[in-house]
N, C-alpha and C positions, 0 to 999 in steps of 0.2 A: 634633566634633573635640576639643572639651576634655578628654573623659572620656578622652583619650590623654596627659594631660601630667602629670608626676609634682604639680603642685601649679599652681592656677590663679591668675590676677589677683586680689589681696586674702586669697586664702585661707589666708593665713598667720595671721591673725586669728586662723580658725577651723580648722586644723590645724598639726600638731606635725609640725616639720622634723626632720629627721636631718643632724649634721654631714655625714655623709660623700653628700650627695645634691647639696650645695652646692661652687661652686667658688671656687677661695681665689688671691690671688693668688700665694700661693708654688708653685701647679701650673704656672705658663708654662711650655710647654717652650722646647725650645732655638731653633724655628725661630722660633715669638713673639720670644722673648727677643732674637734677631739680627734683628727687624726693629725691636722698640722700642731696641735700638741703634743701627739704621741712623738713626730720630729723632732720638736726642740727636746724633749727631753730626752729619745736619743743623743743628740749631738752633746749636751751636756751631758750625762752620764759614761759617753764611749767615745765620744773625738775630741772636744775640747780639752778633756783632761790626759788626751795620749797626743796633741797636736808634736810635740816635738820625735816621740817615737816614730810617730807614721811618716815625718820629714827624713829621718834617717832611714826609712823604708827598712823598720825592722826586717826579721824574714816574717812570714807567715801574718803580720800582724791583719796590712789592711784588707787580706781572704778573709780574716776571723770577723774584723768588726763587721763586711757585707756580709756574712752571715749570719752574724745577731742581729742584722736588718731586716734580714732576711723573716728569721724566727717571729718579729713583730708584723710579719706580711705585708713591711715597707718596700719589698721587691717586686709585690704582684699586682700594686694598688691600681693599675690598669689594665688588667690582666681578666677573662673570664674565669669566673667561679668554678667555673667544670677542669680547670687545668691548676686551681688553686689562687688563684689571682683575688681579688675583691671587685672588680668587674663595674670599678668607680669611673665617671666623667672624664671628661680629659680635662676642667677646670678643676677636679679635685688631685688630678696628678699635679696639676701645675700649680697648686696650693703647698701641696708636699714639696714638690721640686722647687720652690722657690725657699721655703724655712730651710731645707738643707742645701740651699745654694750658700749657707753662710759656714758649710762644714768644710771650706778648703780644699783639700788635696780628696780627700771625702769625695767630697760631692762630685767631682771630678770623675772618682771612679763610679759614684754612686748610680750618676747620669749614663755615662756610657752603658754599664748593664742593661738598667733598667732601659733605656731607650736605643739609641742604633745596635747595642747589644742584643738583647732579645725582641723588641718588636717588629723588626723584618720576617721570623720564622712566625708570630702572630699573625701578622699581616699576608704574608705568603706564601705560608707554609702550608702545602696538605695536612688531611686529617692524620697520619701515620706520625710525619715529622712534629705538628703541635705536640702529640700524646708524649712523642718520648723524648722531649725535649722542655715544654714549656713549664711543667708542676715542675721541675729542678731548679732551672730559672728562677721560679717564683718565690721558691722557697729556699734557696742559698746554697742548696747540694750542690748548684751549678756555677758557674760564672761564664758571662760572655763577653765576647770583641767582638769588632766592626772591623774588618782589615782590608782596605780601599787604597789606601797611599800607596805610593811607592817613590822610588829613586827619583825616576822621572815624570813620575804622574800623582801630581799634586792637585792644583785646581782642573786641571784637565786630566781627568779622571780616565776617560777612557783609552788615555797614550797607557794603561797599565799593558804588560809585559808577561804577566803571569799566566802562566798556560797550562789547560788541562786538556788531556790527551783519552780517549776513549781505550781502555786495553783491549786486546785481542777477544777474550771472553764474552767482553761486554759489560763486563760486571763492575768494574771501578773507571773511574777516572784518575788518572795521575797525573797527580799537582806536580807544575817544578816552579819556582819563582821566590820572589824577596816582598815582603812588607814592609812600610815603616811606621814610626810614632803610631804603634800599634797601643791605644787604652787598656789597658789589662791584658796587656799581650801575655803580661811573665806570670798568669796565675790561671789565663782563662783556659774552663772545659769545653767552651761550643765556642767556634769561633766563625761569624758569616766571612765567607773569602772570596773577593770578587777577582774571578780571571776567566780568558776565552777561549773556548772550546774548541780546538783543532784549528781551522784557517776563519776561522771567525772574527768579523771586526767590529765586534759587539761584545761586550760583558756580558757574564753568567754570573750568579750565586753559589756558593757552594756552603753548606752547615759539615763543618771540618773539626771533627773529632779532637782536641789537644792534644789526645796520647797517642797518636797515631804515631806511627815509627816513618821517621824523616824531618821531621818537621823538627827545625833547630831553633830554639830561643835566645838571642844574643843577648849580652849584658843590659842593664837597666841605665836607660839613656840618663848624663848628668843635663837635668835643665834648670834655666833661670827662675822658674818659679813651680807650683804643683808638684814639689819637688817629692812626696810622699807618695803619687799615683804610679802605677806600673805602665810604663813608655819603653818600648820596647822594638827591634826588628826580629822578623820573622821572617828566616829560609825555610821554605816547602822542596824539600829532596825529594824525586819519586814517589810522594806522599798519595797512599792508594784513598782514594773519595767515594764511597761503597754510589751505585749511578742513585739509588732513591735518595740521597741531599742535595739532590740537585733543587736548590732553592728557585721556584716557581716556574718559570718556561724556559729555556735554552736562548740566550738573548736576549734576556730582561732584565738582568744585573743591573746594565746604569740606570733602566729606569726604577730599580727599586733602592739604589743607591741616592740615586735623585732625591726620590720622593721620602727616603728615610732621613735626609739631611732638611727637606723643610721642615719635619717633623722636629730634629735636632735643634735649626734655626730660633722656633719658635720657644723653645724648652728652654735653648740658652738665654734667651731674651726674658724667661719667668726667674733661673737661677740667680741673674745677678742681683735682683730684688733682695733675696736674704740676706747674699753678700756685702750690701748696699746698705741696709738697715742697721746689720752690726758695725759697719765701720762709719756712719753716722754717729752711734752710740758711743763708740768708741773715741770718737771725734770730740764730742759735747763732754763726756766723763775728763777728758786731758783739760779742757778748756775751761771745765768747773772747778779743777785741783791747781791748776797753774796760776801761779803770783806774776807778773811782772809790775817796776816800777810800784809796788802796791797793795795791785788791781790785780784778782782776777780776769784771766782774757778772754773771759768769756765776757767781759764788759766791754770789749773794743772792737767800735764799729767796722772795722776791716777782719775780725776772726765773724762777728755776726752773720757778714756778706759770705763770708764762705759754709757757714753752718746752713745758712738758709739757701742758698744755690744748691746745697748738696741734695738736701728736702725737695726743692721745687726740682730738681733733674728725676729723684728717684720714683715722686710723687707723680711726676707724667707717665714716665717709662711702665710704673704700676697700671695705672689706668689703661695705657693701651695693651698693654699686655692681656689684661685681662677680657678688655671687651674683642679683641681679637680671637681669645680663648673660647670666648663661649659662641664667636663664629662659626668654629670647627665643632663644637657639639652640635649647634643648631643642623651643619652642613651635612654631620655624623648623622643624626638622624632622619634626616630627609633625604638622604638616599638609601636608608634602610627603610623605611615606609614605600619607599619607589621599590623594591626587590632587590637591593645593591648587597649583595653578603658582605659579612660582618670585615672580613681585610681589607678588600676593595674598597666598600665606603670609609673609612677612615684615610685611606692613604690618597681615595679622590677628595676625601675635604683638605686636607696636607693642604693639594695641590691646588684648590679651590683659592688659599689663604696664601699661597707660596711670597707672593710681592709684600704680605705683610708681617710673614712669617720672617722674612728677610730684613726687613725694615727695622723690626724688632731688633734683629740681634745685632744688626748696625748701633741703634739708640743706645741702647740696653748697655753693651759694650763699652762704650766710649760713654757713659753715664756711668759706669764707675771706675771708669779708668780716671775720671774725673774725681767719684769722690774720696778715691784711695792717694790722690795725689795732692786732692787737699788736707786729708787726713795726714798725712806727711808732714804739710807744711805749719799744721796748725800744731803740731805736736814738736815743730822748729826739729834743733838739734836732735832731740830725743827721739824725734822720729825716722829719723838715720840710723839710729840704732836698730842692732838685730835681734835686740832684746826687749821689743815694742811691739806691740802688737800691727805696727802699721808695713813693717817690713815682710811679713810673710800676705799680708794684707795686697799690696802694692806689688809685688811679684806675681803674687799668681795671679792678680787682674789681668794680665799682659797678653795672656793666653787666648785671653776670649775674642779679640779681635782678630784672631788667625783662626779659632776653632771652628768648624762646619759650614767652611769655603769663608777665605779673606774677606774683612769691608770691603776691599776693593772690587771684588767678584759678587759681593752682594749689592752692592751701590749699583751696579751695572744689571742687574737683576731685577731689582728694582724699577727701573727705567724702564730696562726693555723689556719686563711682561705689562707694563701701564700700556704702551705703546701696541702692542703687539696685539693686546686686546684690543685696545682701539680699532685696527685695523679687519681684526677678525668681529667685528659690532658684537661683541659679547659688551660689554659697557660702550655709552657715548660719548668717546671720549671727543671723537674731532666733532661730532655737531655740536657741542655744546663752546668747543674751541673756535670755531666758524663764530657764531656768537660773543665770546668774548673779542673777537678782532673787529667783528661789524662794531664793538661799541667801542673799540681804539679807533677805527675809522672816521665816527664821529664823537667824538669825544664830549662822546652825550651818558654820563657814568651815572651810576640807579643812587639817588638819594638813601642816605642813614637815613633811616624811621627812628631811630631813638626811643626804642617804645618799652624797652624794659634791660634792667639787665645782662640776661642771656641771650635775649634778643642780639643786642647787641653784639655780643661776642661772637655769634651763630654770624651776622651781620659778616663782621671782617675775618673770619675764616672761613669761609662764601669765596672773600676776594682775597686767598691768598688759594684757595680752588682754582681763581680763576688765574693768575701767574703760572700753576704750573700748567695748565692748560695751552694757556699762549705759547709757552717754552713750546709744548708738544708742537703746536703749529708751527710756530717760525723753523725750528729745526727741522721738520717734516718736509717744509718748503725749499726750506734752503738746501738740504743732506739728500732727501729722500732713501733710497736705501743703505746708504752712505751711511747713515744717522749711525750704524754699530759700531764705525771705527772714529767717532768723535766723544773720547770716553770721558773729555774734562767738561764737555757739556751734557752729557747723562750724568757725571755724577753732579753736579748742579741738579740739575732736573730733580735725581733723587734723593737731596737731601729734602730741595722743597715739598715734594712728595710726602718725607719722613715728617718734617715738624708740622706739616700740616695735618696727619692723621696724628701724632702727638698730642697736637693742643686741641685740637677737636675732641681728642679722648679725655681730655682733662674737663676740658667744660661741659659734657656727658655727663662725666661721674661727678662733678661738684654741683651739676642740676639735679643729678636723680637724689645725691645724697640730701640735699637740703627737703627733697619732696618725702622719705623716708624715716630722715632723722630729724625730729624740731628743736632737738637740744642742741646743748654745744656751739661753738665759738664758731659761726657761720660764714664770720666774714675772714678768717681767720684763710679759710681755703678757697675766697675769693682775692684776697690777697697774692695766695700761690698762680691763682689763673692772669691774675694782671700784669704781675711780673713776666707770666711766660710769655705771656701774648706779647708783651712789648719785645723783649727780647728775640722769639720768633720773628717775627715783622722785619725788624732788624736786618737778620740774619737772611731771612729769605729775601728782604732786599738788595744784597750782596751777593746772595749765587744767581739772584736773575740776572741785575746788569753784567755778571763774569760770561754770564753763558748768552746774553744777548749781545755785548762789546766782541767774544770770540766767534760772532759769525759771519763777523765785518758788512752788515749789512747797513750802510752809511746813512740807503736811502728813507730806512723805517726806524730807525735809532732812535730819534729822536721822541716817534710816535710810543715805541717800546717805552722808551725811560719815563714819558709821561704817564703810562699805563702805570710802570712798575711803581712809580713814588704816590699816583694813587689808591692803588689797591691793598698798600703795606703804613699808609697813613690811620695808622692806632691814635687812639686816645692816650694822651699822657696821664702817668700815675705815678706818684712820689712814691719810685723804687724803694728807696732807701728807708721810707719807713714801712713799706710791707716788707722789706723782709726784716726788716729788727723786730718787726711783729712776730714774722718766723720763728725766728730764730731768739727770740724770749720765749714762745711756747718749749719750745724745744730746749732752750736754758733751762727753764723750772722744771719742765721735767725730768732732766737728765740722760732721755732716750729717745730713738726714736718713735716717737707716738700720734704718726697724721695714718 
């Protein structure tokens, strides 16, 4: 099936994308565009205006509002038609999921239904379990969780404990075990429950009734931030599981847990975009109203530098998000033209995208964790306050970096399925790595052509391809299979990985946008691409010497670091006045508007 999809998982490394193969988000058409409205004005009409309610986790409130979410068919937006769903793209869910990444404690819940919530029984569920199970989902009669954690099995999923026993009959399985930091544990009616099957040392599935009798709901965990979403443990007593929820084959649990968290990965990395836009806004609005010494501070070249970093972080993280997005559609339907039924192909495009699905929620993450903590600072004291928008802001950012397996577990993710494919010739990764060492050998490096613009840019993110590439070798050489427990040089490895499909994705979308849109302040979002580029460069020059200095390999060192400081040798550009360019557009208008 792969040798169908215009570019595979990873292979960006090792092939040359075309702006116009990629999708941008300035394509939404009109009916996207009137459903990521129908979002916003959700959120203002039913969460913005109860934000403090749903912090004190009224009772019943945040069941009620997924249910008026429900009612507007924000439940089923990817869901087939025939089970009540609207039977949208999966760039038009992540259209959706990204405007209401900015509903907080919300969207929080909102994500988990709709995603490791209900599209595991999508994905692979029989005909029986879809019918009586998915039109509720869809439509808010229902609510779901995901329930995979436990005491001792956190990122190592499969140390779970939870055990299902076959009764004597035949007829149930009987649950006994413990959940935790269950999403919508304290409200949900379907809940997926992953445990193993008698002497099994593999995870199953189970679609596990909420009112079943045993099953105990502990109190509503106190946390640092999302403090509105239902988090919860769950003991399973005796809990009888009728054998037909046995979600997909007897032994397939962790792989449909797996492949339901790249699904998650990728969603979280679309969410924090909304999130990310309002506290932008939110940022600029303090900085247009605040006097100091005078002056508004929206006039002082040190608040500028943080308004326009926040822009050029979110402005990448959009881009690749999206054109990773429309990866998994393209992958979605070329294995549905191959015969791939409709679960299967979806949750093999997941795993198609899994390295960048990961990537994402790495960027994603740590890009607003970033701009929640400028939003802070830019707002000074005031922004310490609990009574600012920046402190429920800043809190519940915190989460996303832990949520659907740690950076640290995705950082390592990263690396080792680049690698791994490598090895399995699914992408080139070492012949093309063999090549970039023959040209360190002789330090015979391919002239800048200088022939245009993007040319150019396309030029030296070429050569920071070619960094991580070399990483690939020398560790390869030096570790061999060793390389899995050397995690401070994969995670090197994968950051260089991350900002290099990053900026790659940004100079994409600011080619294809200029070939689309002839209006508009043009230079305005090549400014955003210059700063990234230098910045990247940077950056990726720092995790190669960390991960080539940690191999102690004394005798090619030298050859390394001439490689590295060639390959990350950008053209300089007066930072400082692209981003007051930024960050003036973004003054006069108040919001954010790239």
């Amino acid at each position: 099936m792969e040798q169908q999809l215009n570019i595979k998982g990873c292979e960006f490394l090792t092939k040359t994308t075309d702006a116009n193969e990629i999708f941008i988000p300035e394509e939404f058409d009109e009916e996207q565009t009137m459903i990521a409205q129908t979002c916003q004005d959700f959120l203002e009409t039913e969460v913005f205006c109860n934000l403090d309610r749903i912090d004190q986790k009224e009772e019943g409130l945040m069941r009620s509002i997924l249910e008026k979410s429900g009612e507007l068919g924000l439940l089923g937006i990817s869901l087939p038609e025939e089970y009540g769903g609207f039977g949208q793209s999966f760039l038009t869910s992540m259209y959706a999921n990204e405007v209401l990444g900015a509903g907080y404690s919300f969207s929080v819940a909102y994500s988990a239904h709709t995603g490791i919530g209900t599209l595991p029984i999508a994905y692979y569920g029989n005909q029986d379990q879809k019918d009586r199970y998915l039109p509720k989902l869809a439509s808010g009669e229902a609510m779901a969780a995901f329930c995979l954690t436990e005491p001792g099995a956190g990122s190592d999923a499969n140390a779970g404990k939870t055990k299902a026993v076959l009764s004597e009959d035949e007829k149930y399985y009987i649950l006994n075990g413990q959940k935790m930091w269950i999403t919508n544990g304290g409200f949900a009616d379907v809940q997926v429950v992953f445990a193993k099957i008698g002497s099994d040392r593999i995870l199953s599935a189970l679609i596990v009734d909420g009112n079943s009798e045993g099953i105990e709901i502990k109190p509503e965990e106190a946390k640092m931030g999302i403090k509105g979403s239902s988090t919860v443990q769950i003991f399973y007593n005796d809990v009888k599981v009728p054998v037909e929820n046995l979600l997909g084959r007897r032994g397939e649990g962790f792989r449909i847990a797996l492949y339901t968290l790249h699904m998650g990965r990728i969603k979280l990395g679309g969410n924090v975009i909304g999130a990310a836009k309002r506290a932008i806004t939110q940022s600029v609005n303090y900085a247009n109203e605040r006097k100091q010494f005078g002056t508004l501070i929206s006039g002082f070249g040190s608040i500028k530098y943080k308004l326009a970093e926040q822009v050029i972080r979110n402005f990448a993280n959009e881009s690749a998000v999206y054109r990773a997005s429309k990866n998994v559609d393209e992958a979605i339907e070329a294995y549905q033209q191959g015969g791939m039924e409709y679960g299967k192909s979806h949750m093999e495009a997941f795993v198609q995208y899994e390295a960048e699905a990961a990537l994402l929620k790495v960027y994603g993450s740590e890009m607003l964790d970033y701009v929640v903590d400028e939003m802070v600072q830019i707002m000074g004291g005031m922004g310490f306050s609990s009574e600012m928008p920046a402190d429920r802001a800043y809190r519940d950012s915190r989460i996303n970096r832990i949520f659907e397996g740690t950076n640290e577990i995705n950082r390592i993710w990263v690396a080792d399925t680049v690698v791994k494919r490598g090895h399995k010739h699914k992408i080139d990764v070492f012949g093309q790595a063999k090549q970039v060492m023959e040209e360190l050998e002789a330090s015979e490096f391919k002239a800048h052509p200088s022939s245009g613009y993007f040319e150019d840019k396309a030029f030296f993110i070429d050569r920071f391809k070619k960094i991580a590439l070399m990483i690939i070798e020398a560790a390869s050489n030096k570790f061999g299979r060793k390389m899995a427990h050397e995690q401070e040089i994969l995670n090197n490895l994968s950051d260089i990985v991350t900002l290099t499909y990053v900026a790659e994705s940004t100079m994409l979308r600011i080619q294809k946008r200029e070939s689309i849109q002839a209006q508009g302040d043009q230079n305005l979002y090549r400014d955003i691409l210059d700063v990234l580029m230098v910045d990247v460069a940077d950056t990726i020059r720092k995790y190669a010497m960390d991960a080539i200095y940690s191999m102690d390999s004394e005798e090619d060192e030298e050859k390394y670091r001439r490689g590295i400081q060639h390959f990350t040798d950008v053209p300089m550009v007066n930072v400082k006045a692209a981003r007051r360019r930024i960050a003036d557009k973004l003054i006069e208008e108040n919001r954010y508007c790239f």
